[in-house]
N, C-alpha and C positions, 0 to 999 in steps of 0.2 A: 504493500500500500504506500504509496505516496503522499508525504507529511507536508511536504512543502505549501499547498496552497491553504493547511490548516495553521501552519505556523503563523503563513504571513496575516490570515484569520485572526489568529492569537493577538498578533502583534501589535493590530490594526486597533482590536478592541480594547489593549492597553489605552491606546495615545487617541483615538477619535472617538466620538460619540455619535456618528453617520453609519449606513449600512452601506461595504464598499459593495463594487463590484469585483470578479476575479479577472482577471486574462493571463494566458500561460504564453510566453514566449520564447520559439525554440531556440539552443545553440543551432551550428552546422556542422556538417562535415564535408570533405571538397572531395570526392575520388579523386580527381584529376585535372590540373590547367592551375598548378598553382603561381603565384607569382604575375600571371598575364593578365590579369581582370583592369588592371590599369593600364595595361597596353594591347586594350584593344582585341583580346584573345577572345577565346573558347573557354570557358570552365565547366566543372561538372559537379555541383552543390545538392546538398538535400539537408534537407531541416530535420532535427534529430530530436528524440524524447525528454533529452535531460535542457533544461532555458531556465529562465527566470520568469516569477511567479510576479506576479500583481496586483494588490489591491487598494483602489482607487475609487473614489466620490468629490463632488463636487460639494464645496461646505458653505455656502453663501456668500461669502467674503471676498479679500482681497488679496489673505494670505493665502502662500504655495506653501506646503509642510511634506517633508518628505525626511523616510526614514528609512535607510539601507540596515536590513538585517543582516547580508553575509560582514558589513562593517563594526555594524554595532554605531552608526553617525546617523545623527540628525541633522538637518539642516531648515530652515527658513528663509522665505525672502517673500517682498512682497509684487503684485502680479505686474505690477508696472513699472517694478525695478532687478528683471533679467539682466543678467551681467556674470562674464565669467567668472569663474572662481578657481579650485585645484580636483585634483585627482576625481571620485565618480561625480562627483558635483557636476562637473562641466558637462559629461554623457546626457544627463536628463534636463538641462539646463538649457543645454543646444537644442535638442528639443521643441521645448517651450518656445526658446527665442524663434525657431522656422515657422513654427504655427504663426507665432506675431509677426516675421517678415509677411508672410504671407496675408495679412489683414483680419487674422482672424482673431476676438474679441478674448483675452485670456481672464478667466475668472480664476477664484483663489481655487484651492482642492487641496485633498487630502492623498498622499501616498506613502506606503508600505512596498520596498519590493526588496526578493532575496531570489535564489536556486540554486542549484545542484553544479552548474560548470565550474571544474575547476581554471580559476584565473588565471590566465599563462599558456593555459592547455593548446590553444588553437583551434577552438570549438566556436568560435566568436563570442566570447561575452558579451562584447562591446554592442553589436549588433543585437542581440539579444536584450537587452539594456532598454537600447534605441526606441526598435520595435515595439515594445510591451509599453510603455508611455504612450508611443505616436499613437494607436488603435485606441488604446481609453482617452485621447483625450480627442479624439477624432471622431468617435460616438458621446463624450461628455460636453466638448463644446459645439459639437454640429457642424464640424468643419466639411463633412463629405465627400471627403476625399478617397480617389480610388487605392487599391493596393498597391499598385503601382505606383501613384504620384504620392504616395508613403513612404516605399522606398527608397524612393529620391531624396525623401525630405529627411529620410534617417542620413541618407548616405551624405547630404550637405549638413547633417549635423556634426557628424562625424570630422567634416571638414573643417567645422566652427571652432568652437571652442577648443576642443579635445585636440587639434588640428594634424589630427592624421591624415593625408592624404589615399585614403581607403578608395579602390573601386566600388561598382556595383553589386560582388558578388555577393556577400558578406549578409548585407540589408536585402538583397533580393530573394536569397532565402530561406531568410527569415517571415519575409512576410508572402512568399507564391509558393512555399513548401508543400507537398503532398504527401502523404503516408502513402509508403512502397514502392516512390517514383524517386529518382535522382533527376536533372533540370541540365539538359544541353542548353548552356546561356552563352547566346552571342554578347560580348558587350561592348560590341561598336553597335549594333543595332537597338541590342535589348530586346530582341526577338529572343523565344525560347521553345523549347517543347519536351514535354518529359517523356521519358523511358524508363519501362516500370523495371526494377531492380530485383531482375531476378536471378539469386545466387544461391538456387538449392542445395545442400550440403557443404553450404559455405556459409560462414559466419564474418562480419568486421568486427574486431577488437582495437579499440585504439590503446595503444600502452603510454601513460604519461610519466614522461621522461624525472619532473619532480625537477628540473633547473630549468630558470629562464636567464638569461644574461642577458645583462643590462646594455647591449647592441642594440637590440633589436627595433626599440623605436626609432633610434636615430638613422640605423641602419636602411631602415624601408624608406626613408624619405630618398635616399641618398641612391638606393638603388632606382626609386623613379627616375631623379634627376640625370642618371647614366646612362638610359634608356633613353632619354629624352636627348642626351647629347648625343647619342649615337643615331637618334632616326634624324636628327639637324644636320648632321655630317652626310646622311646618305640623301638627306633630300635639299642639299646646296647643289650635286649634282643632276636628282633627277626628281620627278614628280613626284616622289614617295612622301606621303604624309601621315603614317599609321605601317605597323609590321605586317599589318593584315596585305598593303600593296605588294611587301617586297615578295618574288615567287620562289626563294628558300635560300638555303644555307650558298647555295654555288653565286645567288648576287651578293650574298651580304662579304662573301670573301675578297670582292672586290673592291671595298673600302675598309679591308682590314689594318693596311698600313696607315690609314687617315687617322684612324682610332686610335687611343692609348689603349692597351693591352683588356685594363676591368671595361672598358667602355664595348670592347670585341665580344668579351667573354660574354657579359649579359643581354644583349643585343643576339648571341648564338642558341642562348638556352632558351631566349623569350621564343623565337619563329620554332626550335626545337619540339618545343612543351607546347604551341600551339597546332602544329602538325600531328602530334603524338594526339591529344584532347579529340582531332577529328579523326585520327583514325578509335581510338577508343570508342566512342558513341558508334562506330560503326561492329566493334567486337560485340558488344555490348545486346546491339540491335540482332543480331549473328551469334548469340549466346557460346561467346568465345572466350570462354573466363580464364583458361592459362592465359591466351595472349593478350588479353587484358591487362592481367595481374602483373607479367612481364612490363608492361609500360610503366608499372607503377616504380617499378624499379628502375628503369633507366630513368624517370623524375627525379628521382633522389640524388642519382648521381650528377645530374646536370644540376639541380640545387647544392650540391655539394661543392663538385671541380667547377661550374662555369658560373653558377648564380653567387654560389659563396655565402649562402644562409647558413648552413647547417653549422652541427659542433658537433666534438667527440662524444658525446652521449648522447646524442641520435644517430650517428654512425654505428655505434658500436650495436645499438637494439635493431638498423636494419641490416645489421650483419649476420643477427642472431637468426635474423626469419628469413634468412636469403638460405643461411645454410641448412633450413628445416624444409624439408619436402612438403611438409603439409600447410607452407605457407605459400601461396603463388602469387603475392603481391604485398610491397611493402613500402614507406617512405615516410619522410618528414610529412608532415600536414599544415598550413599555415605558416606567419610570418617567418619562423625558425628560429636560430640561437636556441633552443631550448624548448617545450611544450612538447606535444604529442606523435608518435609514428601512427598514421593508418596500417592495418595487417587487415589481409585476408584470409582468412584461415579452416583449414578444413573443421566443418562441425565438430567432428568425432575427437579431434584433438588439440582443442580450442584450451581445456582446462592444463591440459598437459604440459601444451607450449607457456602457456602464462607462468607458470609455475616456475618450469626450467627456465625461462627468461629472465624473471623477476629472480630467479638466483642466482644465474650468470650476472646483471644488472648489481644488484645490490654486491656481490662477491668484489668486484669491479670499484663500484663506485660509494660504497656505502648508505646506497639507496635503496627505498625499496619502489619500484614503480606501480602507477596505479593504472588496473587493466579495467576496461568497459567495454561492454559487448554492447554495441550502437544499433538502433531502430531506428527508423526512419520516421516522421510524423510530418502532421501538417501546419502550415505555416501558423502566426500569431493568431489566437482562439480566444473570445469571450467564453468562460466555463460558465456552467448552470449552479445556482444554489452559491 
C-alpha cells in the first residue's frame, strides 16, 4: 500500500484547516536518447509509479503556504510578491510566477507536497515537482490550459528561476505519460507517439548509484553550450541549423579540425545517440529486445568516452550487467556524475543480479545501492477521495 498520498493527508491537516485536493505526479524514466532533448533529438520517456504526491486548496486569501515534506521546510510569501529564492523554493515558485507571466489571476493556496524519488536518482524530480503544482493550480485557478501548453510552462519554469537549461523531455513526460506505453518524442517538433512496452520476461530495475557529484549542474549547462559551438562552427559553412540537418557522422568529420577536440567529441555522440533513438523505436516496434538492449549499451559508452557524463560508479555497475547474461541492456540514465543505471533484466533473475550487484557495489565502494523495479504509469493525475 502506498503511504504517500496519506502522509501528505496527514501533513496537510497538521498546518490547514481546508479540505485539499490530491494529485500524484510521476518521476520518469528515458530508455533511450539521453543527452539530445536539447538538441533537437529523439528520446524515448515514460512516466513511472514512484513522483511526488500533492495536496492543495485554495484558502481565500493572498497568502501562498507551502510545505515540503521530503525537507521538512516551510515557506510563505505573499501572491503578488513571486520572486526567486534558493534550492526547492524556486521549483514551485517558477511555477506560480508562468501562471502570472501568462495573465493568469494568482490567489493565495494552500500546499503540502513530498514522494518517493530519490533526489539525485535521474528519475526527474525536478519535473515531477513542476508538474504536480502546474495541474492543481490549472484546475484551482481556471487557467485551462492544455497538457501540452503545461508542459511548456513546467519546462520555462524550469528555465526560470531554478535556471536549468532543461529540454522538453523531462516535463513532457510527466505530464502525456501513459501506463505500458514508452513516448517516441520528437523534440524539434514535439510531435510524438507511443509504443506500448512490451518486455515479456523482462523486467527494468534501475540501480541507484547513492553518489551524485557536484558537476553535474554546472556541467549540463556547459555541455549545451558545446553543442551549440559546435553546430555554429558547422553552420558558418553551411545551412545546418539543428543536428537533426546534418546527415551523420561522415559530415560532421569534416569540420573536425575546426573544433576543439570536447566540442568534436559531443557534437559525435549527440547525431550518434540520435540515430541509435530511431533505430531503437524501430527494434522496439519489431519486438527486438536483444538488439535493443545492445543500444543501450553503446549509450553509455558514448556518454562515457565522447559525452563525458559518467563516473567511476556508474561505470563500474554497467560493467557489472554487461558481464551478466541475463542482463541485455544497460547505462547511465539522466544528467550523470552520479544517480541511477537503467538494466534490463531477465525476470527470472532480477532478485539474483540485484543482490550480487549490490555486493560487488558496496565491496567496491562502501555503498550499498538502491534497486527499483520501475512500472510504467500515467502522466500527472487528480486522485479520488
Amino acid at each position: 500500500m502506498n503511504i504517500f498520498p496519506q502522509n501528505m493527508l496527514a501533513e496537510y491537516g497538521k498546518r490547514f484547516s481546508s479540505v485539499p485536493q490530491l494529485y500524484f505526479s510521476p518521476g520518469r524514466i528515458n530508455l533511450i536518447g539521453e543527452h539530445v532533448d536539447y538538441n533537437d533529438g529523439f528520446v524515448m520517456p515514460a512516466a513511472i509509479s514512484k513522483g511526488v504526491y500533492y495536496a492543495v486548496a485554495l484558502n481565500g486569501g493572498k497568502e501562498i503556504n507551502f510545505y515540503s515534506h521530503d525537507f521538512g521546510e516551510a515557506y510563505t510569501t505573499g501572491a503578488d510578491d513571486i520572486h526567486k529564492e534558493d534550492n526547492w523554493k524556486n521549483y514551485v515558485l517558477s511555477v506560480v510566477n508562468e501562471f502570472k507571466l501568462l495573465g493568469v489571476e494568482i490567489m493565495g493556496f494552500d500546499c503540502v507536497f513530498g514522494g518517493d524519488i530519490p533526489r539525485g536518482s535521474g528519475m526527474s524530480s525536478s519535473a515531477a515537482v513542476e508538474g504536480g503544482l502546474a495541474l492543481a493550480l490549472n484546475e484551482l485557478l481556471g487557467a485551462n490550459l492544455t497538457r501540452m501548453q503545461l508542459a511548456l510552462l513546467c519546462q520555462r519554469a524550469e528555465h526560470g528561476y531554478p535556471a536549468v537549461q532543461c529540454g522538453i523531455m523531462d516535463q513532457f513526460a510527466n505530464m502525456m505519460g501513459l501506463k505500458g506505453q514508452v513516448i517516441l518524442l520528437d523534440c524539434q517538433s514535439i510531435n510524438h507517439v507511443y509504443i506500448p512496452l512490451q518486455i515479456e520476461g523482462y523486467q527494468i530495475v534501475l540501480l541507484n548509484s547513492k553518489v551524485h557529484h557536484t558537476l553535474a549542474a554546472s556541467e549540463y549547462n556547459v555541455r549545451r553550450k558545446q553543442c551549440k559551438e559546435g553546430l555554429e562552427i558547422i553552420g558558418s559553412h553551411t545551412e545546418v541549423k539543428s543536428f537533426r540537418d546534418i546527415s551523420g557522422v561522415e559530415e560532421l568529420l569534416q569540420y573536425k579540425t575546426a573544433m576543439r577536440d570536447e566540442v568534436y567529441k559531443r557534437c559525435l555522440y549527440v547525431i550518434e545517440e540520435i540515430n541509435r533513438t530511431e533505430l531503437a523505436s524501430k527494434y522496439l516496434h519489431e519486438n527486438k529486445l536483444i538488439e535493443f538492449g545492445r543500444l543501450l549499451f553503446e549509450t553509455h559508452n558514448g556518454l562515457r568516452d565522447l559525452y563525458e557524463v559518467s563516473c567511476e560508479e556508474l561505470d563500474f555497475l554497467v560493467q557489472l550487467a554487461e558481464a551478466d547474461d541475463a542482463v541485455i541492456g544497460a547505462r547511465l540514465m539522466g544528467g550523470g556524475f552520479g544517480g541511477c543505471t537503467i538494466n534490463i533484466i531477465a525476470e527470472n533473475s532480477v532478485t539474483r543480479f540485484i543482490q550480487s550487484a549490490s555486493e560487488a557495489y558496496y565491496k567496491k565502494y562502501n555503498i550499498l545501492p538502491e534497486a527499483t523495479i520501475v512500472e510504467t504509469a500515467d502522466g500527472v493525475t487528480r486522485l479520488e477521495g
